[in-house]
C-alpha positions as CSV (number, residue, x, y, z in Angstrom):
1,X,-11.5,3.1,-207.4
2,X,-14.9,2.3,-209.1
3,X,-14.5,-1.3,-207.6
4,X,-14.6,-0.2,-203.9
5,X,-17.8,-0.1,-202.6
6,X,-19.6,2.7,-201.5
7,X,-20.6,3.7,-198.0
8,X,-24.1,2.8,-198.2
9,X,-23.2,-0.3,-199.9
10,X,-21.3,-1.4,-197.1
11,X,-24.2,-0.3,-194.6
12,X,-26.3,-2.5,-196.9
13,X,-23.9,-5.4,-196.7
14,X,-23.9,-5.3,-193.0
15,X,-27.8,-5.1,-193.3
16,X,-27.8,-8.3,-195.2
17,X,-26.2,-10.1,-193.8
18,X,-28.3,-10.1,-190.7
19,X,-30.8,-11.0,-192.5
20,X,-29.5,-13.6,-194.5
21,X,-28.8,-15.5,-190.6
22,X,-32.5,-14.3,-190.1
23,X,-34.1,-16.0,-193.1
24,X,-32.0,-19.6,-191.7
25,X,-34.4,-19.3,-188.4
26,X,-37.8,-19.6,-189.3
27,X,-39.2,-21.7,-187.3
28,X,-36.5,-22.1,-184.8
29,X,-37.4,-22.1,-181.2
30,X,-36.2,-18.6,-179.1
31,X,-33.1,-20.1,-177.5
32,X,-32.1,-21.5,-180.7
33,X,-32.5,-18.0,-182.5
34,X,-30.7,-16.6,-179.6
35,X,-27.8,-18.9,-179.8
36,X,-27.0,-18.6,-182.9
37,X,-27.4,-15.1,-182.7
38,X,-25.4,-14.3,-180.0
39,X,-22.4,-16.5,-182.2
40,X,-23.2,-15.5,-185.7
41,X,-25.4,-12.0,-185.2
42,X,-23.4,-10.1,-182.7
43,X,-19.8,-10.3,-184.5
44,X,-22.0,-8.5,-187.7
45,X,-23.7,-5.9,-185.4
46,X,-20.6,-5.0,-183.8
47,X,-18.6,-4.8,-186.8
48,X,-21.6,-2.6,-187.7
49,X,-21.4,0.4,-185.2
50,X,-17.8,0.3,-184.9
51,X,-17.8,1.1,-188.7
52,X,-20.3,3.4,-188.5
53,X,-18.8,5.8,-185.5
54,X,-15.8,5.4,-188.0
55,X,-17.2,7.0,-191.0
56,X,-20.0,9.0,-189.4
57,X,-17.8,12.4,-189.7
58,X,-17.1,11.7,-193.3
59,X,-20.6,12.2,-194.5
60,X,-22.4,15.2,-194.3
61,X,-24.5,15.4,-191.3
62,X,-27.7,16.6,-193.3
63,X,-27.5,14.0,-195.8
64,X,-29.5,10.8,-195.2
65,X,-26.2,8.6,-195.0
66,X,-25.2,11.0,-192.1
67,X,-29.2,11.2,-190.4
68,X,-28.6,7.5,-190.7
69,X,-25.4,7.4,-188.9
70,X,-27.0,10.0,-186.5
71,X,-30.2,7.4,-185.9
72,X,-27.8,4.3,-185.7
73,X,-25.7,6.2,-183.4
74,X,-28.3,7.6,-181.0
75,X,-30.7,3.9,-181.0
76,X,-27.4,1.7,-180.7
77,X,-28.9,0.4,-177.1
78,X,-32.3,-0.5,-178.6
79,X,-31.3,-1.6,-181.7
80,X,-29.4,-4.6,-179.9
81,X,-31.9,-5.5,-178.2
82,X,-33.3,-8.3,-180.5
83,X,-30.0,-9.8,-180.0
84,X,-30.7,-10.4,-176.1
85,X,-33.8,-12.1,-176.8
86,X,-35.0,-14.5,-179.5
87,X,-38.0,-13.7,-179.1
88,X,-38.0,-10.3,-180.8
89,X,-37.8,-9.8,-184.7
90,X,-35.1,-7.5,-185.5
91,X,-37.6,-5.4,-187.5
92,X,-40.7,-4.0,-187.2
93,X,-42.3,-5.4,-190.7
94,X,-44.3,-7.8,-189.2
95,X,-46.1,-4.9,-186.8
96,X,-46.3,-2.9,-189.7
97,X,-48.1,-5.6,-191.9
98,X,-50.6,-6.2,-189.3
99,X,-51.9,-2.9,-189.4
100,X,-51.7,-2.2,-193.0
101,X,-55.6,-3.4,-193.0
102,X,-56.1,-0.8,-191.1
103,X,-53.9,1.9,-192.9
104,X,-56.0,0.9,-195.9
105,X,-59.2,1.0,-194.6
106,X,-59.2,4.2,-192.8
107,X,-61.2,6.0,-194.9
108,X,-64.0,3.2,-194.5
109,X,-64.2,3.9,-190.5
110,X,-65.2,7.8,-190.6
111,X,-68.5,6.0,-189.2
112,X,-66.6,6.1,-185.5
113,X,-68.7,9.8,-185.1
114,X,-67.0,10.4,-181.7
115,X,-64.2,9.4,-179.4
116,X,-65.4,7.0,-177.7
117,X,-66.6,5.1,-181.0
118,X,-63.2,5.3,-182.1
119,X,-61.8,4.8,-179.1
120,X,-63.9,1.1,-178.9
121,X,-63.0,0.3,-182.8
122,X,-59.4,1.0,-181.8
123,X,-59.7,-1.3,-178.6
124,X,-61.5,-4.0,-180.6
125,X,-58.3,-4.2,-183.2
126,X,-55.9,-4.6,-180.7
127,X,-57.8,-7.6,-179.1
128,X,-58.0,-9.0,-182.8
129,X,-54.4,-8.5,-184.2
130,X,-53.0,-9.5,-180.4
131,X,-55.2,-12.6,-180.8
132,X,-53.3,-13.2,-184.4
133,X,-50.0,-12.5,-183.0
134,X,-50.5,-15.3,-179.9
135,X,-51.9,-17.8,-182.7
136,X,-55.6,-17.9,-181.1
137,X,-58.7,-17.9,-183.8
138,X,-59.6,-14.3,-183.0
139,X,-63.6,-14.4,-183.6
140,X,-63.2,-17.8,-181.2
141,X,-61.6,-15.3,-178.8
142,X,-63.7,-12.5,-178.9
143,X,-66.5,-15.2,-178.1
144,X,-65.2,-16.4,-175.4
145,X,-64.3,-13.0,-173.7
146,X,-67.9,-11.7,-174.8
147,X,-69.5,-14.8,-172.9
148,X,-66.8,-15.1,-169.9
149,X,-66.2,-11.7,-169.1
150,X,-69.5,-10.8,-168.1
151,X,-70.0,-13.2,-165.1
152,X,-66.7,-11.6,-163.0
153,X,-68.0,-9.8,-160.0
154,X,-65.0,-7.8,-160.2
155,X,-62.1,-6.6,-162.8
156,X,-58.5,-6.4,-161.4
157,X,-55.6,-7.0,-163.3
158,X,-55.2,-10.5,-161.9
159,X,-58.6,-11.9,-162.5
160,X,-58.0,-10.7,-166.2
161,X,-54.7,-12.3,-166.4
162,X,-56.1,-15.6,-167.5
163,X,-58.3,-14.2,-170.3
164,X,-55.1,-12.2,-171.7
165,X,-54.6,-13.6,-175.4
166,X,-50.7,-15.3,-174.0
167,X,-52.5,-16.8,-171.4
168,X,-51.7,-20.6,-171.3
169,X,-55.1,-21.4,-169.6
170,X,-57.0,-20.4,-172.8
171,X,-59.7,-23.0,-174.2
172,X,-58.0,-25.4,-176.7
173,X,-60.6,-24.4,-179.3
174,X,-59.7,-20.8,-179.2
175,X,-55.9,-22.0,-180.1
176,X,-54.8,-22.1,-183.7
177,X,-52.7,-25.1,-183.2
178,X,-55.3,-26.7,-181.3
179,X,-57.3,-30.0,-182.5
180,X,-60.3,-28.2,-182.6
């Protein structure tokens, strides 16, 4: 029947679902996302993997459909894991548009002659694209650790806590949302 949809249609379906409830919580705070979620989210995700451990030995297992199955199968645990927690995209596109910059530009940093130059441009863009993530001005940041960092008589995870890019004790100016 040319009207029944085919398997990866369905698996698409599922898919978009998830994403159309997605797209209606921008914005929303985490234990909103989570709510609704845990009552609109989870019936579509467990719908999901009950139909694919149904139709996962119908496919062949070399095909992509049945390495998708296999995946789906084998990362069930972590791929519900967005749907504990509101805080957590259930994708990794944002992650992967952050460092697309970086993708891009590869070529451009050949100048990092040696480990530890690479090693130090590598530790540099995490600071910067954690800084974006936790919605601080990252050259405000960097500032700030450049000038503050110097003065501690001693480095121990606890004395850094405060200067950690989630920290709540950060400067008003160095905050995005700030009335700087």
């Amino acid at each position: 029947n040319t009207s029944d949809p085919t398997l990866s249609q369905q698996g698409v379906s599922f898919i978009n679902q998830l994403y159309k409830i997605e797209r209606s919580l921008k914005g929303e705070n985490p234990d909103k996302i989570l709510s609704i979620r845990q009552k609109h989210s989870l019936e579509i995700v467990d719908a999901f993997f009950v139909w694919v451990k149904k139709h996962r030995n119908s496919v062949p297992p070399k095909s992509l459909l049945g390495m998708a199955f296999s995946y789906a199968i084998s990362q069930e645990k972590k791929l519900r894991v967005p749907f504990e927690n509101g805080r957590l995209d259930i994708d990794n596109n944002r992650a992967e548009r952050s460092i697309k910059p970086f993708v891009i530009g590869r070529k451009n940093w050949l100048f990092s002659q040696s480990m530890k130059g690479a090693r130090a441009s590598a530790v540099i863009y995490s600071i910067i694209e954690s800084a974006k993530e936790n919605n601080l001005r990252p050259f405000e940041y960097l500032k700030y650790l450049f000038e503050e960092l110097p003065s501690l008589n001693k480095i121990t995870d606890d004395i850094l806590e405060p200067f950690l890019p989630w920290s709540q004790t950060l400067p008003d100016h160095i905050k995005i949302n700030s009335s700087y």
